[in-house]
mmCIF file of the N, C-alpha and C atoms, coordinates in Angstrom:
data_MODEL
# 
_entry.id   MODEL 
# 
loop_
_atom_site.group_PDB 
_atom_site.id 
_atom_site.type_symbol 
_atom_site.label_atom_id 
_atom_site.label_alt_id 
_atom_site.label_comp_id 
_atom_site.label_asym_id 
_atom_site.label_entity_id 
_atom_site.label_seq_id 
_atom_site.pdbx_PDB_ins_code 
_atom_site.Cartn_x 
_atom_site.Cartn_y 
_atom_site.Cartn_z 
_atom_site.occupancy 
_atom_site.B_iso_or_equiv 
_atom_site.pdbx_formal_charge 
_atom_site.auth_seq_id 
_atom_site.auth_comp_id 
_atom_site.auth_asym_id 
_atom_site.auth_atom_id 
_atom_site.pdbx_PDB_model_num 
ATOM 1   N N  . UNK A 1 1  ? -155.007 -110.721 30.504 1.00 0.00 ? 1  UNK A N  1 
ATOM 2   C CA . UNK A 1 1  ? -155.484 -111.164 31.799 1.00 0.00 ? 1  UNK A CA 1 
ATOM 3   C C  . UNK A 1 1  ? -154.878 -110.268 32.873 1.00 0.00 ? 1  UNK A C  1 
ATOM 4   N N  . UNK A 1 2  ? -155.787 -109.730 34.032 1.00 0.00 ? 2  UNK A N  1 
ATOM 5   C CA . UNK A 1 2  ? -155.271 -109.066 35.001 1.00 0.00 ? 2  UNK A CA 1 
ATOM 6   C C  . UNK A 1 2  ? -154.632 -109.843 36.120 1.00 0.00 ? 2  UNK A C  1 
ATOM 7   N N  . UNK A 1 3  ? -153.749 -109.433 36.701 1.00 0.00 ? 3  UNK A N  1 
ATOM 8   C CA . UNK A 1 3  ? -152.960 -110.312 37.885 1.00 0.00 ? 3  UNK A CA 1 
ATOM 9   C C  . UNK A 1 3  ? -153.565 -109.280 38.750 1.00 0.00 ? 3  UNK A C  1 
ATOM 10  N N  . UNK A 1 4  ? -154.223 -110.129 40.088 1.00 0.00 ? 4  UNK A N  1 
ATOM 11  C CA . UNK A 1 4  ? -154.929 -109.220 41.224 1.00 0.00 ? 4  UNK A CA 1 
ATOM 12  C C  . UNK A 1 4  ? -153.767 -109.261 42.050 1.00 0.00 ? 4  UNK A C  1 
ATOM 13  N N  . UNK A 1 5  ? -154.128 -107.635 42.467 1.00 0.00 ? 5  UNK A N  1 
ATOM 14  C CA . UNK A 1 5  ? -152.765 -107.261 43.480 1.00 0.00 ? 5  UNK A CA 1 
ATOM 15  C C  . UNK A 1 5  ? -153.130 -108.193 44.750 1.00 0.00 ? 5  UNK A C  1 
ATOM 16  N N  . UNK A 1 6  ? -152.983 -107.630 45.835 1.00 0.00 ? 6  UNK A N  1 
ATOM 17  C CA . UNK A 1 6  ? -153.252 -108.462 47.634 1.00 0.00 ? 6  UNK A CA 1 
ATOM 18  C C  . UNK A 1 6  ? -154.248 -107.449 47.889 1.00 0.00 ? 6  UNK A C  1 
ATOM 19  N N  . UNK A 1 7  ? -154.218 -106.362 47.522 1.00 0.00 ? 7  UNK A N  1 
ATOM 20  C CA . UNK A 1 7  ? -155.408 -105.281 47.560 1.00 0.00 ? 7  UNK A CA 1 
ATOM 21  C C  . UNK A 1 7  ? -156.354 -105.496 47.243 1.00 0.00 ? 7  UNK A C  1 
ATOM 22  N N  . UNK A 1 8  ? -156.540 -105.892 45.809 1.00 0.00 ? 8  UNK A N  1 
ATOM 23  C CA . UNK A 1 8  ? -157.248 -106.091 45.012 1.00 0.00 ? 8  UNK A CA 1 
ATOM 24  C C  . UNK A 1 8  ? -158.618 -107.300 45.842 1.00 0.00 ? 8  UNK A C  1 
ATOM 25  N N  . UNK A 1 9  ? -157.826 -108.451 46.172 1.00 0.00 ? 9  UNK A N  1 
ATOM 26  C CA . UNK A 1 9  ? -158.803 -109.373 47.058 1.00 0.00 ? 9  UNK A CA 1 
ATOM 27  C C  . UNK A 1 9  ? -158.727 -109.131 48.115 1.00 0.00 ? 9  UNK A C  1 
ATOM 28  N N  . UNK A 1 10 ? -158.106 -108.234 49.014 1.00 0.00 ? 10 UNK A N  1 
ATOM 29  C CA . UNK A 1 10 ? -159.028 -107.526 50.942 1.00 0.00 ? 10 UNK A CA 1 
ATOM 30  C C  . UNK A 1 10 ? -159.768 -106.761 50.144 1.00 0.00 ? 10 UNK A C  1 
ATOM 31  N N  . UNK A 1 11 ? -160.267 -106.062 49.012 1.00 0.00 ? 11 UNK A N  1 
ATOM 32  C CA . UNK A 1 11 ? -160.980 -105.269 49.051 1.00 0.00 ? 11 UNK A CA 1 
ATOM 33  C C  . UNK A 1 11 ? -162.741 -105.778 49.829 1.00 0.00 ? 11 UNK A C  1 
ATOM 34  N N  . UNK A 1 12 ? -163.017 -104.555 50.591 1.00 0.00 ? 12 UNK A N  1 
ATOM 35  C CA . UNK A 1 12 ? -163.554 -104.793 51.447 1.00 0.00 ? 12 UNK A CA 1 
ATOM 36  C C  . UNK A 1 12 ? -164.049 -105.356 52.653 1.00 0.00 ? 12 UNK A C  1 
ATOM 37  N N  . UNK A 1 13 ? -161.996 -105.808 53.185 1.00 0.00 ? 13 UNK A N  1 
ATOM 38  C CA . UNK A 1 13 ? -162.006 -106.939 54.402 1.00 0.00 ? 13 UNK A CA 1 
ATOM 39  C C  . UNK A 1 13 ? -162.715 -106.051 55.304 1.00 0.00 ? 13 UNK A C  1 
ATOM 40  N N  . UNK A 1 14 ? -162.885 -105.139 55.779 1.00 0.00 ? 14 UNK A N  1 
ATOM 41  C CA . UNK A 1 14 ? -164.181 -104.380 56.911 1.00 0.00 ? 14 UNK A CA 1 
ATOM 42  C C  . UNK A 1 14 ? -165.415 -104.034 56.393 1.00 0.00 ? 14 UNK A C  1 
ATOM 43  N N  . UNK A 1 15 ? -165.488 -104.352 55.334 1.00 0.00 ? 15 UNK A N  1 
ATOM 44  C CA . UNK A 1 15 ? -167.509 -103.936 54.642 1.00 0.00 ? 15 UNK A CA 1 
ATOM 45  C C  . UNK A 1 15 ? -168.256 -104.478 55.870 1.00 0.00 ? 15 UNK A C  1 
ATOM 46  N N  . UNK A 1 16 ? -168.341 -105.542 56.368 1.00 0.00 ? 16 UNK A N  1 
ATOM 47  C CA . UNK A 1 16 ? -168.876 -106.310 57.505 1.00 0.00 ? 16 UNK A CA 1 
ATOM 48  C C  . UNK A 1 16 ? -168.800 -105.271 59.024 1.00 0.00 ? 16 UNK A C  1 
ATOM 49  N N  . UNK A 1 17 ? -167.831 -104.488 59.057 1.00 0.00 ? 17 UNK A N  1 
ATOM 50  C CA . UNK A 1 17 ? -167.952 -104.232 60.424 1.00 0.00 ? 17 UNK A CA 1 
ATOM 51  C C  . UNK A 1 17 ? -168.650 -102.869 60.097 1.00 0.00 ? 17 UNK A C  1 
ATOM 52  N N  . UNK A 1 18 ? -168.256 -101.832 58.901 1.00 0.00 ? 18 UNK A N  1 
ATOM 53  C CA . UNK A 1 18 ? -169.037 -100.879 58.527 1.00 0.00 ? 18 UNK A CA 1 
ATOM 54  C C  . UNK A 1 18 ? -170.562 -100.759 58.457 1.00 0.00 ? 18 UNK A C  1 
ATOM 55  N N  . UNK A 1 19 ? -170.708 -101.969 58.180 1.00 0.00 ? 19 UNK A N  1 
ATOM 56  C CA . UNK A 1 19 ? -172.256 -101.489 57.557 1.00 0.00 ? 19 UNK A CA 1 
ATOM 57  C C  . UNK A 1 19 ? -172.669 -102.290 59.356 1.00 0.00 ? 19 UNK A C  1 
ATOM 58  N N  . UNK A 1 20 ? -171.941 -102.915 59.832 1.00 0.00 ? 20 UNK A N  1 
ATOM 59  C CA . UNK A 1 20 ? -172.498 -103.271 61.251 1.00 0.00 ? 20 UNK A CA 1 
ATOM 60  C C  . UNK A 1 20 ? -172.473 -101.707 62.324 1.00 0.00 ? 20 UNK A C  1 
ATOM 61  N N  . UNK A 1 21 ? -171.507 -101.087 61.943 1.00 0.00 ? 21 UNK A N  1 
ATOM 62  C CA . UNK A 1 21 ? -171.676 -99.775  62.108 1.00 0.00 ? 21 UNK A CA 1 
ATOM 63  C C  . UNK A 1 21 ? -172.923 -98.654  61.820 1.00 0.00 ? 21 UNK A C  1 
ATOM 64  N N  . UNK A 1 22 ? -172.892 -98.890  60.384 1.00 0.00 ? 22 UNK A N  1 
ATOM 65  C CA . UNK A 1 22 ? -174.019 -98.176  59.927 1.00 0.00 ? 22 UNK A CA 1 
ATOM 66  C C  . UNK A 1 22 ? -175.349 -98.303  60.137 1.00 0.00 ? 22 UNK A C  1 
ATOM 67  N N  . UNK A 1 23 ? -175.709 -99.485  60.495 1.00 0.00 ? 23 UNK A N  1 
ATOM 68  C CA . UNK A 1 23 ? -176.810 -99.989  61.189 1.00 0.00 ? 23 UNK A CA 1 
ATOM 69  C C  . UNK A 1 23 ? -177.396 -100.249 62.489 1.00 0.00 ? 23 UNK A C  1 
ATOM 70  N N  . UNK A 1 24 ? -176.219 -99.778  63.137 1.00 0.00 ? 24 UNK A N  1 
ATOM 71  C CA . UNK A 1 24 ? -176.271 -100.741 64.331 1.00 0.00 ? 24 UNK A CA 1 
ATOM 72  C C  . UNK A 1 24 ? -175.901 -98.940  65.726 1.00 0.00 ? 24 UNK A C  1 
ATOM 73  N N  . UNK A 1 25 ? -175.176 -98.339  65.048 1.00 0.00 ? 25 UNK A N  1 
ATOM 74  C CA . UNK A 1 25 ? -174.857 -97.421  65.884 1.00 0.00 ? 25 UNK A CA 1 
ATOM 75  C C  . UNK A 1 25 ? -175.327 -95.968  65.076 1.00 0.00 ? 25 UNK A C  1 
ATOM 76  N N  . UNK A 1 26 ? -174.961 -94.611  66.595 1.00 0.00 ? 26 UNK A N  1 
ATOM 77  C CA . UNK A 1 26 ? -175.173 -93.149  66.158 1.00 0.00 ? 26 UNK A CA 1 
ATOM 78  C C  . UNK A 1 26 ? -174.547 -92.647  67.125 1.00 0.00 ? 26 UNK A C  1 
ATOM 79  N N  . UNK A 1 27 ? -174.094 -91.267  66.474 1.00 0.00 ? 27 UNK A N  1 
ATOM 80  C CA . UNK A 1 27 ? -173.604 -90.500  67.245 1.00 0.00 ? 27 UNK A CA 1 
ATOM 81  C C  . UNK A 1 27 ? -172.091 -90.800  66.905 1.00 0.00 ? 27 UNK A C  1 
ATOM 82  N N  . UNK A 1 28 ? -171.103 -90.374  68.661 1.00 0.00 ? 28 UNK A N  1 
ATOM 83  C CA . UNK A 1 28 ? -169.925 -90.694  68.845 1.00 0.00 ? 28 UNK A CA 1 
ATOM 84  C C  . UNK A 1 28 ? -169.444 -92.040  69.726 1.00 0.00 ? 28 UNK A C  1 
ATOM 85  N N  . UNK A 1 29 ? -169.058 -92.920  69.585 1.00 0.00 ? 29 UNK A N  1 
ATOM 86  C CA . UNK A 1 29 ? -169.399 -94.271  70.397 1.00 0.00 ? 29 UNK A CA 1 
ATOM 87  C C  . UNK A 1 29 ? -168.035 -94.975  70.407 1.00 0.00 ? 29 UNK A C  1 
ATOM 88  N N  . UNK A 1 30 ? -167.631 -95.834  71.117 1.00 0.00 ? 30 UNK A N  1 
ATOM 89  C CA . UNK A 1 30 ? -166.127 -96.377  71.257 1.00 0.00 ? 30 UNK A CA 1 
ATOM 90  C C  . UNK A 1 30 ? -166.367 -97.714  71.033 1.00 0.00 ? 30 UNK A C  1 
ATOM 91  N N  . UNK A 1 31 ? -165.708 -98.637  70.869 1.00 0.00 ? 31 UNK A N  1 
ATOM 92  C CA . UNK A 1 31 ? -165.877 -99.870  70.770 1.00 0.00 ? 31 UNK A CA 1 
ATOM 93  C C  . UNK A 1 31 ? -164.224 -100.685 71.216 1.00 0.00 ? 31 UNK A C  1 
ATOM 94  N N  . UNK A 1 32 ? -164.252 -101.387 71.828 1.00 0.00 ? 32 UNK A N  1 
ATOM 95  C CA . UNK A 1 32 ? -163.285 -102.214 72.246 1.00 0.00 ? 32 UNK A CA 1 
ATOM 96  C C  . UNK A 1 32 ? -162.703 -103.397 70.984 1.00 0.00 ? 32 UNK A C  1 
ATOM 97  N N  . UNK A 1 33 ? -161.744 -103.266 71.119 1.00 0.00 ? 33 UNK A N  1 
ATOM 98  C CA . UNK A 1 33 ? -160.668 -104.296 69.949 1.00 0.00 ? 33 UNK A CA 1 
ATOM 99  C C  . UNK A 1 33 ? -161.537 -105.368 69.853 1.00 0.00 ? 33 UNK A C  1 
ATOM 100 N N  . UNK A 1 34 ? -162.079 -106.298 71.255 1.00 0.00 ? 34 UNK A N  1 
ATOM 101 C CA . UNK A 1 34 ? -162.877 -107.315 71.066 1.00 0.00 ? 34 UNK A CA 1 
ATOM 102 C C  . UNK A 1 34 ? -163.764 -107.474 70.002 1.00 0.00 ? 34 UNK A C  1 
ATOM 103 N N  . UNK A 1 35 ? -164.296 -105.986 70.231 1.00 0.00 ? 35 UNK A N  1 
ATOM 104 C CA . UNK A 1 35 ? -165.954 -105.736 69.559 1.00 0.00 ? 35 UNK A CA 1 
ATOM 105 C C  . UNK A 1 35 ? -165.699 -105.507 68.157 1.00 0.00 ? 35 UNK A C  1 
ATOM 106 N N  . UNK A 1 36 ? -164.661 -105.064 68.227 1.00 0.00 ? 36 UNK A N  1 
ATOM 107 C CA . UNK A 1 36 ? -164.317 -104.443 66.484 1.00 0.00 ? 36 UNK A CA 1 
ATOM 108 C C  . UNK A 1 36 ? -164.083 -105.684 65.411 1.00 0.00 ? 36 UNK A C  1 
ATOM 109 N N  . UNK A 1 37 ? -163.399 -106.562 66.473 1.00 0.00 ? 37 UNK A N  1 
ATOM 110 C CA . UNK A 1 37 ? -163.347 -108.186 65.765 1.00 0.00 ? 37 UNK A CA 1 
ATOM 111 C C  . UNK A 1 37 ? -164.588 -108.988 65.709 1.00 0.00 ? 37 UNK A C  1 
ATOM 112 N N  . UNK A 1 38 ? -165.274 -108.939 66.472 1.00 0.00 ? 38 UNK A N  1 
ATOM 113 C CA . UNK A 1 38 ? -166.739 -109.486 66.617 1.00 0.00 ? 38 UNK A CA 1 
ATOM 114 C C  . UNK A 1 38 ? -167.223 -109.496 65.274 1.00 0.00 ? 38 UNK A C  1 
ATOM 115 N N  . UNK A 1 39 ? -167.362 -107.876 65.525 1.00 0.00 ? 39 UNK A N  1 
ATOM 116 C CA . UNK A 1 39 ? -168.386 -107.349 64.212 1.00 0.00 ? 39 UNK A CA 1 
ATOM 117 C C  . UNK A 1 39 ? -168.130 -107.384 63.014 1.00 0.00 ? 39 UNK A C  1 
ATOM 118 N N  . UNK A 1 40 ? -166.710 -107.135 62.693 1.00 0.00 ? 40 UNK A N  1 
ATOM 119 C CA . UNK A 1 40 ? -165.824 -107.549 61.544 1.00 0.00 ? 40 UNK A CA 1 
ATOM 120 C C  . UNK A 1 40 ? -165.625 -108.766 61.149 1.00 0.00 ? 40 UNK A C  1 
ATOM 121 N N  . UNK A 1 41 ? -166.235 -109.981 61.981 1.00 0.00 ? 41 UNK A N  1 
ATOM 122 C CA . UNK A 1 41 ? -165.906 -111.135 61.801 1.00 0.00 ? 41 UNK A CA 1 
ATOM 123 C C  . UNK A 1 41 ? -164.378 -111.937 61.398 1.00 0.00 ? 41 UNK A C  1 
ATOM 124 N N  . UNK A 1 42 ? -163.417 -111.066 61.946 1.00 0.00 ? 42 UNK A N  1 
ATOM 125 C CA . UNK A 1 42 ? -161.785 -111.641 61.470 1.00 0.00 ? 42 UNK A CA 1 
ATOM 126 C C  . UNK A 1 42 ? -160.992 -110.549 62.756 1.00 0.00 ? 42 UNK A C  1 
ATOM 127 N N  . UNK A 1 43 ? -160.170 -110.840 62.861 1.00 0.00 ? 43 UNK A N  1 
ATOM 128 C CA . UNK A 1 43 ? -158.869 -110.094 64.332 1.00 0.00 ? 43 UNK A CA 1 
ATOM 129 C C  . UNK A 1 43 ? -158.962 -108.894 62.880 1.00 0.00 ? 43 UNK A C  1 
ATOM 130 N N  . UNK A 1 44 ? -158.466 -108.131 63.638 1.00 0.00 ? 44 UNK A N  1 
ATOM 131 C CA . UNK A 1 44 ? -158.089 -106.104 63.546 1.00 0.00 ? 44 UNK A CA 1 
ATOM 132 C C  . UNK A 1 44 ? -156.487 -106.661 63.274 1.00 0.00 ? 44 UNK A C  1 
ATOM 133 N N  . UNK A 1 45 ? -155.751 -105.997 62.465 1.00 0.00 ? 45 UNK A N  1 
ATOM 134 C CA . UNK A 1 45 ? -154.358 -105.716 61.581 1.00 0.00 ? 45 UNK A CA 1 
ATOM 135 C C  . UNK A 1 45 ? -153.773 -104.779 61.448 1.00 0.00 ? 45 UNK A C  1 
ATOM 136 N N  . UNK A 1 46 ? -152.410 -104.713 61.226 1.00 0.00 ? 46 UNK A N  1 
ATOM 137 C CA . UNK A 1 46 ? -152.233 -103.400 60.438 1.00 0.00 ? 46 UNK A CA 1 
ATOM 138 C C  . UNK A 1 46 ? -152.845 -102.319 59.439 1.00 0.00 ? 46 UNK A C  1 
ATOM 139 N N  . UNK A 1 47 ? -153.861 -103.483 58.540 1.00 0.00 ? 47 UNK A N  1 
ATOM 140 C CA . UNK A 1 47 ? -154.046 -103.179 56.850 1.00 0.00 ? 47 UNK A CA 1 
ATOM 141 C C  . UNK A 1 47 ? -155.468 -101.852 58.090 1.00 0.00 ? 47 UNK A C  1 
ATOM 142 N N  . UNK A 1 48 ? -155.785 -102.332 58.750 1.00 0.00 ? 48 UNK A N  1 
ATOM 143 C CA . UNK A 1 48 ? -156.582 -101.673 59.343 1.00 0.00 ? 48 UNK A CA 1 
ATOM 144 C C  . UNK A 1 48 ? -156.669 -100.206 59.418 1.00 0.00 ? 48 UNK A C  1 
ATOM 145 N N  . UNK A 1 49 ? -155.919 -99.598  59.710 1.00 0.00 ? 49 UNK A N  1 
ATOM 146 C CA . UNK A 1 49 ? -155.016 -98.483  59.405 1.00 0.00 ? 49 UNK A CA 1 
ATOM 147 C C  . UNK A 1 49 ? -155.475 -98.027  58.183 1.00 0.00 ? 49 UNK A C  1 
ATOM 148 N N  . UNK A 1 50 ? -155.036 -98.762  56.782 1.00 0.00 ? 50 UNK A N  1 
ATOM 149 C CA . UNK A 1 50 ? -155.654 -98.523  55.697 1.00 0.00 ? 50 UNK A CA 1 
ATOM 150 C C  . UNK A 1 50 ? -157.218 -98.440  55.233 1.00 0.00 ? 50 UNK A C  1 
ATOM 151 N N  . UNK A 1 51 ? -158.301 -99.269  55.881 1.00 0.00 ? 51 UNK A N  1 
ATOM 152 C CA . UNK A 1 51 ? -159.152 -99.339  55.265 1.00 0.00 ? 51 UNK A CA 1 
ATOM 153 C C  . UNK A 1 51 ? -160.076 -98.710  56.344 1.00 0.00 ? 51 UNK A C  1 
ATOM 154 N N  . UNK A 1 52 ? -159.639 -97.899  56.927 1.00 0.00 ? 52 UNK A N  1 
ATOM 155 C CA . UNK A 1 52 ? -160.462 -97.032  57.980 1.00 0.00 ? 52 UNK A CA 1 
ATOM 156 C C  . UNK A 1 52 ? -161.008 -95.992  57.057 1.00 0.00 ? 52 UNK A C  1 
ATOM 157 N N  . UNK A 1 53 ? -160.333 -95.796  56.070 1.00 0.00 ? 53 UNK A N  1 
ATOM 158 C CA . UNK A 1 53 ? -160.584 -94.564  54.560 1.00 0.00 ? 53 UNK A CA 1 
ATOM 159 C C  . UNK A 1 53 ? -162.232 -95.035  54.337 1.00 0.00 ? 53 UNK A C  1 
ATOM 160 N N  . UNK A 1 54 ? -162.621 -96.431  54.585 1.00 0.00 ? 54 UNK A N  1 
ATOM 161 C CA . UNK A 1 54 ? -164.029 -96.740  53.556 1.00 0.00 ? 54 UNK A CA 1 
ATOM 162 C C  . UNK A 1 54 ? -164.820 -96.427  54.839 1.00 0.00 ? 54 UNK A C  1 
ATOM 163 N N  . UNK A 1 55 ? -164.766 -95.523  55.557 1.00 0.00 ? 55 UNK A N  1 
ATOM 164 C CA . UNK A 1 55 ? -165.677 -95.949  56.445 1.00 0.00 ? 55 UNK A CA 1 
ATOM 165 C C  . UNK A 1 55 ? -166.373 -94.580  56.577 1.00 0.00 ? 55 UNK A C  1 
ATOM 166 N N  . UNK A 1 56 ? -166.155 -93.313  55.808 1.00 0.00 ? 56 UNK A N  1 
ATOM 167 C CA . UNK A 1 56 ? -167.197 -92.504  55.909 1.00 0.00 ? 56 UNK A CA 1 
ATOM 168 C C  . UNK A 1 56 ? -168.027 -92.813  54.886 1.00 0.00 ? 56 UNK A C  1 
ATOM 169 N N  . UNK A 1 57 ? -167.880 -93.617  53.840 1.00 0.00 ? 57 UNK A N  1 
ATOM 170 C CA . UNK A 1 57 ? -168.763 -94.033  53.109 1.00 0.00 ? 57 UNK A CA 1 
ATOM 171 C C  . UNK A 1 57 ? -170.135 -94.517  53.940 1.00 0.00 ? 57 UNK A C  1 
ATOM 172 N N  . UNK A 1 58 ? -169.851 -94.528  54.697 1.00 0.00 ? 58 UNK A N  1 
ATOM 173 C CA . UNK A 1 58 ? -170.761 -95.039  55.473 1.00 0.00 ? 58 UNK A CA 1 
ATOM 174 C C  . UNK A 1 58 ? -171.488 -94.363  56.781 1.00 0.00 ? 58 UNK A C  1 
ATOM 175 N N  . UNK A 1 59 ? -170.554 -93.489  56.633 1.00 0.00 ? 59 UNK A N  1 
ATOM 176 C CA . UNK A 1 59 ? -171.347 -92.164  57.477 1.00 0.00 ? 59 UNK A CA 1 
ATOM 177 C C  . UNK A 1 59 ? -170.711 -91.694  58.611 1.00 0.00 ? 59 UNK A C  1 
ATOM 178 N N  . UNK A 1 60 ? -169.564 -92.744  59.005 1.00 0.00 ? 60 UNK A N  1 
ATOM 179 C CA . UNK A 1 60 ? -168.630 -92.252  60.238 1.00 0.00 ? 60 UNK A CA 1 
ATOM 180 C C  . UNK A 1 60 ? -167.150 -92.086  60.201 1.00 0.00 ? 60 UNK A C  1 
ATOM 181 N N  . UNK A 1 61 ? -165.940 -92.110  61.077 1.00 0.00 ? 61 UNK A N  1 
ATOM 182 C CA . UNK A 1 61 ? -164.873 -91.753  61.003 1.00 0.00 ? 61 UNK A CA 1 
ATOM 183 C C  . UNK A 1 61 ? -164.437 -92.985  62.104 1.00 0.00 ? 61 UNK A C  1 
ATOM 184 N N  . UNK A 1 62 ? -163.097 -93.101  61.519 1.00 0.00 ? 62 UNK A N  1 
ATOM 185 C CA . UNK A 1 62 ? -162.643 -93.159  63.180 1.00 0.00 ? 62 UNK A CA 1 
ATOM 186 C C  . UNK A 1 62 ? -161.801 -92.214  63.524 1.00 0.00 ? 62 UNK A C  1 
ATOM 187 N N  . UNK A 1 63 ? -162.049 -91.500  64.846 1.00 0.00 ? 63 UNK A N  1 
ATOM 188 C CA . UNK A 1 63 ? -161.252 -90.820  65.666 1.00 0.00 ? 63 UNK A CA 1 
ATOM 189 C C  . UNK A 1 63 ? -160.052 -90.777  66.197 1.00 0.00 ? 63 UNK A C  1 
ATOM 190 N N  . UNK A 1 64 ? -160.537 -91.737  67.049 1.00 0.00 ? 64 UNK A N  1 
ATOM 191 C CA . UNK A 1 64 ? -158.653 -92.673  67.500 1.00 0.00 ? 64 UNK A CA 1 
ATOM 192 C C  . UNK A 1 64 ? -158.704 -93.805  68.037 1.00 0.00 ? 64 UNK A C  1 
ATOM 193 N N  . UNK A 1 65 ? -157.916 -93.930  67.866 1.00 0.00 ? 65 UNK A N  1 
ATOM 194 C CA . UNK A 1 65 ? -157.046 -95.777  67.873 1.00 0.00 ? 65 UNK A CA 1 
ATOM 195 C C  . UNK A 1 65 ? -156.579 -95.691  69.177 1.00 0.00 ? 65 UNK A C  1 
ATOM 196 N N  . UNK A 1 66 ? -156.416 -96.391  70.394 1.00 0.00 ? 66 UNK A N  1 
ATOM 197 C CA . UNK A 1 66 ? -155.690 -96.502  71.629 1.00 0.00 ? 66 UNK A CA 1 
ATOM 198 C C  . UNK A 1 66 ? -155.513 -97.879  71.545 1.00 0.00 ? 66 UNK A C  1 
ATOM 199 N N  . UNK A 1 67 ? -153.790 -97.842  71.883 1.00 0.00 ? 67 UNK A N  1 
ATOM 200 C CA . UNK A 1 67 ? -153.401 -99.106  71.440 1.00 0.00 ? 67 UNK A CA 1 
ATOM 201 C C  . UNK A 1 67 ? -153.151 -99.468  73.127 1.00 0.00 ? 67 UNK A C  1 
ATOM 202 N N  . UNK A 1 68 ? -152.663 -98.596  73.440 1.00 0.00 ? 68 UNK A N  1 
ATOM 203 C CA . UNK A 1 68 ? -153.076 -98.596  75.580 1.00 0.00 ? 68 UNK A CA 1 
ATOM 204 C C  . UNK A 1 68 ? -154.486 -98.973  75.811 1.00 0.00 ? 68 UNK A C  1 
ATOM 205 N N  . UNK A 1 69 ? -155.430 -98.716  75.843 1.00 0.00 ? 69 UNK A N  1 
ATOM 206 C CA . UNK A 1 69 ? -156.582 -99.246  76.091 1.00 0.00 ? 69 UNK A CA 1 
ATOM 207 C C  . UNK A 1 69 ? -157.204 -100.049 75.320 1.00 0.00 ? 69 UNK A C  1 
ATOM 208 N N  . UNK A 1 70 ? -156.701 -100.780 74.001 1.00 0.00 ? 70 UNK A N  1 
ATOM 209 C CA . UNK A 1 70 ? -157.747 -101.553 73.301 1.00 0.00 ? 70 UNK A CA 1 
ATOM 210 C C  . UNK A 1 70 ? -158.766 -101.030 72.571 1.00 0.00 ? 70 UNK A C  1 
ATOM 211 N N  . UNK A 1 71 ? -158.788 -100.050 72.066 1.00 0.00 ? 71 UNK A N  1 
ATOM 212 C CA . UNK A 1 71 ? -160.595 -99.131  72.148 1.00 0.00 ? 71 UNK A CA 1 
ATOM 213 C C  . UNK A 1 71 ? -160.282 -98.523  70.949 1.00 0.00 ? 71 UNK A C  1 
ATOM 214 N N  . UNK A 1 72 ? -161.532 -98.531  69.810 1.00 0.00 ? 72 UNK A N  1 
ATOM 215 C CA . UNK A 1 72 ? -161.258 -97.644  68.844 1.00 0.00 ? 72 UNK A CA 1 
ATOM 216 C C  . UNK A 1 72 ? -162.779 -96.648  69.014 1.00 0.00 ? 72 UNK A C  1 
ATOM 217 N N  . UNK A 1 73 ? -162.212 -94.959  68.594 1.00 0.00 ? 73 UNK A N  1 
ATOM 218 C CA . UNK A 1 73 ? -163.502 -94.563  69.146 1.00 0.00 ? 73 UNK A CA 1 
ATOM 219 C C  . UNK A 1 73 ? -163.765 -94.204  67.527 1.00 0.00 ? 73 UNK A C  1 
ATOM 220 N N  . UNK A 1 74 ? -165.340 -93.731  67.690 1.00 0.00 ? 74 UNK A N  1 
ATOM 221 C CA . UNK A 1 74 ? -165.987 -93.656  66.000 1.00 0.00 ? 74 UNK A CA 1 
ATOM 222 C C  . UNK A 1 74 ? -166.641 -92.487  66.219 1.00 0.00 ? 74 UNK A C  1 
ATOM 223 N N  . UNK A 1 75 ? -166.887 -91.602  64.696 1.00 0.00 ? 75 UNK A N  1 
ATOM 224 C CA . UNK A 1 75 ? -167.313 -90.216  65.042 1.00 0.00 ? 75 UNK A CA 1 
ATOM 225 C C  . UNK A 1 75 ? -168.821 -90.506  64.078 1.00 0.00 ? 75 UNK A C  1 
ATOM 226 N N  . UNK A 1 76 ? -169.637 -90.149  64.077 1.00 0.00 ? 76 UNK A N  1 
ATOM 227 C CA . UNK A 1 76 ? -170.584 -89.759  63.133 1.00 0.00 ? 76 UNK A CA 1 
ATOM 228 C C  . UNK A 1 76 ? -170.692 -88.577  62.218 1.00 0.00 ? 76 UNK A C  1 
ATOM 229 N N  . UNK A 1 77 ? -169.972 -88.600  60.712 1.00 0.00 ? 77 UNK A N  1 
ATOM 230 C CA . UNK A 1 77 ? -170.223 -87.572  60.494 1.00 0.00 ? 77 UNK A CA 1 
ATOM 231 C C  . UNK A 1 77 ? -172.048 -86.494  59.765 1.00 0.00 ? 77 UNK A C  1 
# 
């Protein structure tokens, strides 16, 4: 029997805001902490940091993080 890591079950705690990404936006575009929780349906974290990796799967980046302004900006690649 496998013991699931803590990884193992967030896997894919942002699939929801990605593919709200992938659908929903183009180009280079910013989005506010608010919005990022909106769309993600759960508050933004540390682990966040980490799972920014799944998100050219999906066709974009993130750029940068401003923890002064609230704002994460997104690239299209």
């Amino acid at each position: 029997m496998k013991v699931l890591e803590s990884e193992d079950i967030d896997m894919g705690k942002y699939d929801q805001l990605w593919q709200y990404i992938k659908d929903n936006k183009t180009g280079n575009f910013e989005l506010s902490f608010d919005e990022v929780e909106k769309a993600a349906g759960r508050p933004i974290d540390h682990s966040f940091l980490r799972y920014k990796k799944e998100l050219p799967d999906y066709g974009f980046e993130v750029k940068k993080i401003s923890l002064k302004n609230k704002t994460v900006k997104f690239h299209q690649l």
